[in-house]
C-alpha positions in Angstrom: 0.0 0.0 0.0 2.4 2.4 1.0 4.6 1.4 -2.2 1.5 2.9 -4.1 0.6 6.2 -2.9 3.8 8.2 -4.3 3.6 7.4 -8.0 -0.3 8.1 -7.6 0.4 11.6 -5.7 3.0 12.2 -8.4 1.1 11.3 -11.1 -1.7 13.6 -9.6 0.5 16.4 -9.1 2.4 16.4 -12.7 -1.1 16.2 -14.4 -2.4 19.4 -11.9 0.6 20.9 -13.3 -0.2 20.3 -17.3 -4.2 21.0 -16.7 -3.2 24.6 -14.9 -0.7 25.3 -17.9 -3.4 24.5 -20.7 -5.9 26.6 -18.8 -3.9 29.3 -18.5 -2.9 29.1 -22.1 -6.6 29.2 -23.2 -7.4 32.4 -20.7 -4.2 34.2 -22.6 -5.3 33.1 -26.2 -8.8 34.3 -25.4 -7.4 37.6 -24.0 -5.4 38.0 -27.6 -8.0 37.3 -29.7 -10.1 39.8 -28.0 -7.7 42.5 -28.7 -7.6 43.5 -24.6 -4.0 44.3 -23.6 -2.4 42.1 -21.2 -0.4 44.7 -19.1 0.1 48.2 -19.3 2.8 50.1 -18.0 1.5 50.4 -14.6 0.4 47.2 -14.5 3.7 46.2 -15.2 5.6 48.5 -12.7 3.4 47.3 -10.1 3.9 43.2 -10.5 7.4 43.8 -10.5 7.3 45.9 -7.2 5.4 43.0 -5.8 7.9 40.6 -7.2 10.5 42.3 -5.7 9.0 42.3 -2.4 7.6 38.6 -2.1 11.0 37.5 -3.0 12.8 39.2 -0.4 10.0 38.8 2.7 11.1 35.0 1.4 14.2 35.4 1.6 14.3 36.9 4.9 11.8 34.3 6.1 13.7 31.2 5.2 16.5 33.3 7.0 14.8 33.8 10.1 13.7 29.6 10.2 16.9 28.5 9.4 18.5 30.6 12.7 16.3 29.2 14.5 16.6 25.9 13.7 20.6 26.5 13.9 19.8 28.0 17.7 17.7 25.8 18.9 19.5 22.3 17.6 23.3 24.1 18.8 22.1 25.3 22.7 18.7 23.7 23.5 
């Protein structure tokens, strides 16, 4: 049984992966042929501030978890 559930989850997950790609390639095919622009300048300017931001709160989260694991496995 337990031999079983991995390829099963992985199969699940790779094929989540392919049906979330082909949806999202339909929504931006749509979006073309409707002649709506994807992203303006703004638009742009403003996912790439987020972007910026996400990835360093990440950054300084993964920071801040692997201290604490360092602390607490060196003194407690």
């Amino acid at each position: 049984m337990v031999d079983l559930v991995w390829p099963v989850v992985s199969i699940g997950i790779s094929g989540l992966i392919v049906l979330l790609g082909a949806i999202i390639l339909v929504i931006r095919l749509k979006e073309k042929k409707a002649g709506t622009p994807s992203q303006d300048e703004r638009t742009q300017k403003i996912n790439g501030k987020a972007a910026f931001y996400a990835l360093h709160i990440g950054l300084y989260f993964m920071v801040a978890i692997l201290a604490v694991l360092i602390i607490g496995r060196e003194f407690f």
